[in-house]
LOMI-153806 format. One record per atom (N, C-alpha, C): x, y, z; atom name; residue in three letters. Coordinates in nm, 4 decimals, always signed. Atoms other than C-alpha are relative to their C-alpha. Layout:
residues N
        u        v        w atom type
        X        Y        Z   CA  ALA
...
//
This chain:
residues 80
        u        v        w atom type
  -0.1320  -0.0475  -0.0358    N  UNK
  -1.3183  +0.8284  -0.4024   CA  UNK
  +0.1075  -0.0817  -0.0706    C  UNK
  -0.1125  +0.0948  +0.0616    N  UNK
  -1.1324  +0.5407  -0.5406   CA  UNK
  +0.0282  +0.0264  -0.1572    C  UNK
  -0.0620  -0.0031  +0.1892    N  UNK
  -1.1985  +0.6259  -0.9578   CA  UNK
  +0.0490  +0.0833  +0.0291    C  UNK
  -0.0892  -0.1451  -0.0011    N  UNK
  -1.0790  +0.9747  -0.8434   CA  UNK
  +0.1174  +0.0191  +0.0272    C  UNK
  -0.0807  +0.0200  -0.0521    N  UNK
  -0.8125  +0.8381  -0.6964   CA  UNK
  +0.0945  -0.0474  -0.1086    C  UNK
  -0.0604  +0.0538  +0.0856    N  UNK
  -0.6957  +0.6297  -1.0006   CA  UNK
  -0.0302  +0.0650  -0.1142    C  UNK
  -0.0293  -0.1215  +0.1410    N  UNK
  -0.7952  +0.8985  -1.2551   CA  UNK
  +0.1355  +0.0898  +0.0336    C  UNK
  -0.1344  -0.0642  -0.0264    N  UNK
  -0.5091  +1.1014  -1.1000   CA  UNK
  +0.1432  -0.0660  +0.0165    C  UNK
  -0.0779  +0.0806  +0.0377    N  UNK
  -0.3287  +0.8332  -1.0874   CA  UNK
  +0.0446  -0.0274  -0.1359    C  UNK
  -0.0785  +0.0121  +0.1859    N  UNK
  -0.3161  +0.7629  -1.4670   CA  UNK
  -0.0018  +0.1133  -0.0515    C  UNK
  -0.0626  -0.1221  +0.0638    N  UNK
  -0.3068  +1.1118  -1.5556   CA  UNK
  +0.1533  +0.0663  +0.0263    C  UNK
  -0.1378  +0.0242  -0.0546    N  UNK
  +0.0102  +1.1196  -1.3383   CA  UNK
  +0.1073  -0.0744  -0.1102    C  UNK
  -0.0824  +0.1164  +0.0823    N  UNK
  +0.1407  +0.8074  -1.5745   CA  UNK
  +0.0071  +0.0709  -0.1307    C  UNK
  +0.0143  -0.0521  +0.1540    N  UNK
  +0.0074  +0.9712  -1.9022   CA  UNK
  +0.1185  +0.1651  +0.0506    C  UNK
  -0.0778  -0.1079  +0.0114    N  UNK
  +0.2103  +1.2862  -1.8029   CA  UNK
  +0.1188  -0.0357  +0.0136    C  UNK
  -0.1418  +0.0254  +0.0453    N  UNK
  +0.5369  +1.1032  -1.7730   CA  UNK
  +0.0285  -0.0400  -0.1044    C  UNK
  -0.0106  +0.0776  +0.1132    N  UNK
  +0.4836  +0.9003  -2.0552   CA  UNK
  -0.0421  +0.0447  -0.1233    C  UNK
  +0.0432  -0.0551  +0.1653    N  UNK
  +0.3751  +1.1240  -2.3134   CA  UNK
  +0.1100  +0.0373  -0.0648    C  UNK
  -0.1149  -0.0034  +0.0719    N  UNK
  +0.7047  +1.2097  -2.3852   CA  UNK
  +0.0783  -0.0854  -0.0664    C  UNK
  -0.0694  +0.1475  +0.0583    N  UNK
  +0.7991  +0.8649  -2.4802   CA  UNK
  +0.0172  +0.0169  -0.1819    C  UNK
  -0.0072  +0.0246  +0.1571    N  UNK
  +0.8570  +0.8069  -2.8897   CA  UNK
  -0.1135  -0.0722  -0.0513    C  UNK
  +0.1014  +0.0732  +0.0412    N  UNK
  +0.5948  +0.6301  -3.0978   CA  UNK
  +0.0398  -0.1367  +0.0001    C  UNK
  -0.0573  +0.1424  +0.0019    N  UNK
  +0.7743  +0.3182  -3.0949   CA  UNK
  +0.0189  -0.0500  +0.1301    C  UNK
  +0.0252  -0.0308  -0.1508    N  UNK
  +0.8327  +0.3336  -2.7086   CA  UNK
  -0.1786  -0.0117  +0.0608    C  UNK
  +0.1299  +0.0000  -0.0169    N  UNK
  +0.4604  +0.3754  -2.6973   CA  UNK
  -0.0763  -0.0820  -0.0255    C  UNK
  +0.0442  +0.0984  +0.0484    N  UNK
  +0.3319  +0.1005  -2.8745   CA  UNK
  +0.1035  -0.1505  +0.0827    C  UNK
  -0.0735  +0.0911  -0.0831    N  UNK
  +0.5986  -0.1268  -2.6598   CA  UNK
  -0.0677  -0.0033  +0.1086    C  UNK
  +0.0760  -0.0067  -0.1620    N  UNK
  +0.4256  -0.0125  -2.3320   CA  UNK
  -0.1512  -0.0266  -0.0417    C  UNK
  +0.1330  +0.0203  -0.0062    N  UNK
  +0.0624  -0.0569  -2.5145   CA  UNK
  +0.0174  -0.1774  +0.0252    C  UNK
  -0.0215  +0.1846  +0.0564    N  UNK
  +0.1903  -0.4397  -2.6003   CA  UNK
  +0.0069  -0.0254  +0.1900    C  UNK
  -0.0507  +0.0632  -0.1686    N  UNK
  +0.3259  -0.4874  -2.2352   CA  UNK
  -0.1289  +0.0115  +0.0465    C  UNK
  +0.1087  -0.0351  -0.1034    N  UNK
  +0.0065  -0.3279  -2.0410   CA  UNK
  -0.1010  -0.0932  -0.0918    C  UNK
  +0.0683  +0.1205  +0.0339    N  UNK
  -0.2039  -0.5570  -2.2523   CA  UNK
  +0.0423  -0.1328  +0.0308    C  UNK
  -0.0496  +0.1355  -0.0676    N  UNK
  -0.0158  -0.8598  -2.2043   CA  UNK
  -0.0317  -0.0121  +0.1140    C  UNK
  +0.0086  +0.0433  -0.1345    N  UNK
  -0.0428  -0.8128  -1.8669   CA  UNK
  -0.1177  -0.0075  +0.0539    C  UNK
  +0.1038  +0.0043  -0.0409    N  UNK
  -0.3999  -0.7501  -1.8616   CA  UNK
  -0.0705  -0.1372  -0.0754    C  UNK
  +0.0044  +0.1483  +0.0606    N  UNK
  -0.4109  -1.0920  -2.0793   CA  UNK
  +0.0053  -0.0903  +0.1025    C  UNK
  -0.0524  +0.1192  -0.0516    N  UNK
  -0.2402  -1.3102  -1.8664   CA  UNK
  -0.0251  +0.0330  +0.1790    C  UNK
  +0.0193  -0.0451  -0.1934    N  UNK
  -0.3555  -1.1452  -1.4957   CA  UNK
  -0.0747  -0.0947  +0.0582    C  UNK
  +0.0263  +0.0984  -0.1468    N  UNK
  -0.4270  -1.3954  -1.2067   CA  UNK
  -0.1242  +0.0907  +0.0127    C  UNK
  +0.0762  -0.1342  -0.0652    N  UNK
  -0.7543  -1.2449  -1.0880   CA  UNK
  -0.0606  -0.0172  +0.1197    C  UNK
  -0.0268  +0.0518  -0.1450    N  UNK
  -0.7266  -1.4443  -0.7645   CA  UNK
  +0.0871  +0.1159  +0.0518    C  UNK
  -0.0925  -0.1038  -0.0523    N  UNK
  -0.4124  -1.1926  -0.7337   CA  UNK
  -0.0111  +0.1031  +0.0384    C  UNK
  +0.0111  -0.1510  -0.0627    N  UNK
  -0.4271  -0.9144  -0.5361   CA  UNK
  +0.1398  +0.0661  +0.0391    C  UNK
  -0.1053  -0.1022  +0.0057    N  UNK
  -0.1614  -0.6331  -0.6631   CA  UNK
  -0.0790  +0.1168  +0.0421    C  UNK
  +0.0533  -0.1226  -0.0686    N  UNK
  -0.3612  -0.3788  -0.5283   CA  UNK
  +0.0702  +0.0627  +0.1257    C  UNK
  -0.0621  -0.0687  -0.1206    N  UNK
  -0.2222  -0.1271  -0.3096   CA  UNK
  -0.0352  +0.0096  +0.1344    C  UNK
  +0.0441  +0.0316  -0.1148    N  UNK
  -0.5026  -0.1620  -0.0829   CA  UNK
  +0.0218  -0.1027  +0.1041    C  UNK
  +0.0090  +0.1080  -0.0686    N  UNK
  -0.3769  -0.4988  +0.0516   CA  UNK
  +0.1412  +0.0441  +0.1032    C  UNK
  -0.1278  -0.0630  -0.0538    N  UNK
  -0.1024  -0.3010  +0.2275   CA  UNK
  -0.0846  +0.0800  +0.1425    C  UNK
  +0.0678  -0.0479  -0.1035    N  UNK
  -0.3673  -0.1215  +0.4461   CA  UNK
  -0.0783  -0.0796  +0.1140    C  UNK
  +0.0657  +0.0724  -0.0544    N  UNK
  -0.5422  -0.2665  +0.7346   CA  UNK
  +0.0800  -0.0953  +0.0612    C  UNK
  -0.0167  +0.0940  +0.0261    N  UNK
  -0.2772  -0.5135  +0.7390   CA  UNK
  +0.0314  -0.0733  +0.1978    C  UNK
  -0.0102  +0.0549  -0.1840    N  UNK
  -0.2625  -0.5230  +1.1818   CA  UNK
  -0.1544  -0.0364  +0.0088    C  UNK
  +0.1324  +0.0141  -0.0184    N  UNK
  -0.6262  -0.7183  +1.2290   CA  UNK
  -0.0288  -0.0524  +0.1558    C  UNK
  +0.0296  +0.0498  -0.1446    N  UNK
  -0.7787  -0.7855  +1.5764   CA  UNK
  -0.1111  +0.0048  +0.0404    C  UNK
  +0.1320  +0.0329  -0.0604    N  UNK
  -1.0546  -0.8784  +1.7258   CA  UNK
  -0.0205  +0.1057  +0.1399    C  UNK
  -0.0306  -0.1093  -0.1360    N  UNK
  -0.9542  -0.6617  +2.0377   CA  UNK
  -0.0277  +0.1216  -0.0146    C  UNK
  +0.0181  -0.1257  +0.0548    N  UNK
  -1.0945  -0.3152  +2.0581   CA  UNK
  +0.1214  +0.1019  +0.0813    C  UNK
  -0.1320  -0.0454  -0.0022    N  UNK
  -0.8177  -0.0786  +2.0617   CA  UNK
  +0.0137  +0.0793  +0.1761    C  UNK
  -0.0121  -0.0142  -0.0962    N  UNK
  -0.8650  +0.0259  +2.4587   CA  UNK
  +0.0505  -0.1031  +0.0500    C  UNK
  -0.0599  +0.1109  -0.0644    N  UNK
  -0.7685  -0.3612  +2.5441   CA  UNK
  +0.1326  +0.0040  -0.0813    C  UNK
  -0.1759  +0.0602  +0.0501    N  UNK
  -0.4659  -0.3578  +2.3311   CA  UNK
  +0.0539  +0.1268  +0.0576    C  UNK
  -0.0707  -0.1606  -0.0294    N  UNK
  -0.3837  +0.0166  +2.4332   CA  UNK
  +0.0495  -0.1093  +0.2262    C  UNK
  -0.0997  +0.0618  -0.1511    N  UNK
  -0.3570  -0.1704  +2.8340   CA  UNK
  +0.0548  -0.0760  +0.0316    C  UNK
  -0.0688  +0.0597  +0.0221    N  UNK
  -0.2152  -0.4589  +2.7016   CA  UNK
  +0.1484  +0.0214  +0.0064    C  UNK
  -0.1428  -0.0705  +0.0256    N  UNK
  +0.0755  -0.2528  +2.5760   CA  UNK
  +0.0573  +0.0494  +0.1724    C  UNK
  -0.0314  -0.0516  -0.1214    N  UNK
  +0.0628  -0.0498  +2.9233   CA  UNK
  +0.0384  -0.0955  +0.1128    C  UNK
  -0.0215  +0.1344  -0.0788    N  UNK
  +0.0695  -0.3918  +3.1323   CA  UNK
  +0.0855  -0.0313  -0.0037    C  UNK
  -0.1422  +0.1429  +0.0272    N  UNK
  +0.3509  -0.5744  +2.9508   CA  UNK
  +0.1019  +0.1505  +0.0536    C  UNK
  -0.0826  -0.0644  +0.0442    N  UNK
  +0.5727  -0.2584  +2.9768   CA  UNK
  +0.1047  -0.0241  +0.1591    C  UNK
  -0.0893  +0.0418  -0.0931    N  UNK
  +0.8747  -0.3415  +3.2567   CA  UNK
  +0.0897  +0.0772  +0.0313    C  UNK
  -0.0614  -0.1142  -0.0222    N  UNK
  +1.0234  -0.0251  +3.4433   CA  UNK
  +0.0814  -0.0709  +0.1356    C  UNK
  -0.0958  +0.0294  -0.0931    N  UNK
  +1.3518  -0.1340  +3.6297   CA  UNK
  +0.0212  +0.0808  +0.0660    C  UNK
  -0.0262  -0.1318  -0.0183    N  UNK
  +1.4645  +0.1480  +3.6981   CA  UNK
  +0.0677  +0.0369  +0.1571    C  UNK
  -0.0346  -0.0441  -0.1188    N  UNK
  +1.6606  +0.1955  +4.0257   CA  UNK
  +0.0686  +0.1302  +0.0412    C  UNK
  -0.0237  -0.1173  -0.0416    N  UNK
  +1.7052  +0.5265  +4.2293   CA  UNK
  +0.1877  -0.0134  +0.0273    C  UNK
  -0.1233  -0.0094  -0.0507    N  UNK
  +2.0470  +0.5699  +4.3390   CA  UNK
  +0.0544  +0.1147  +0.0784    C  UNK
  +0.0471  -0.1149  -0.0956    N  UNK
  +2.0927  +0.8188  +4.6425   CA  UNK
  +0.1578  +0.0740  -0.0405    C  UNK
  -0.1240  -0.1209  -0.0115    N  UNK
  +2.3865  +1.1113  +4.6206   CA  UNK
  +0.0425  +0.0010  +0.0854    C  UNK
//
């Protein structure tokens, strides 16, 4: 799921960027190399590190009555 994911992804890129000039084009080959030169590969630019990012040990019925517990209804009647 994921190459399929990033084949449509760079066909996405190649369809904005084909319109670029030949000189334009060879600027963005230089850059996207450089950057695949000089990449951290400790670094995680991945989009995936955006998902997941609430972790808990708690299965989601104890945090679901957690939530319901803390919740604090004042609330006073007031007669007509």
């Amino acid at each position: 799921m994921r190459t399929n994911t990033n084949s449509k992804l760079i066909d996405s890129y190649f369809g904005l960027l084909s319109g670029l000039d030949r000189e334009n084009k060879i600027k963005l080959i230089a850059k996207l190399s450089n950057s695949i030169i000089e990449a951290n590969p400790n670094k995680n630019d991945s989009i995936d590190k955006f998902f997941g990012a609430f972790d808990s040990e708690k299965s989601a019925e104890e945090i679901i009555k957690e939530i319901r517990d803390s919740r604090n209804f004042n609330r006073t009647i007031v007669a007509l």
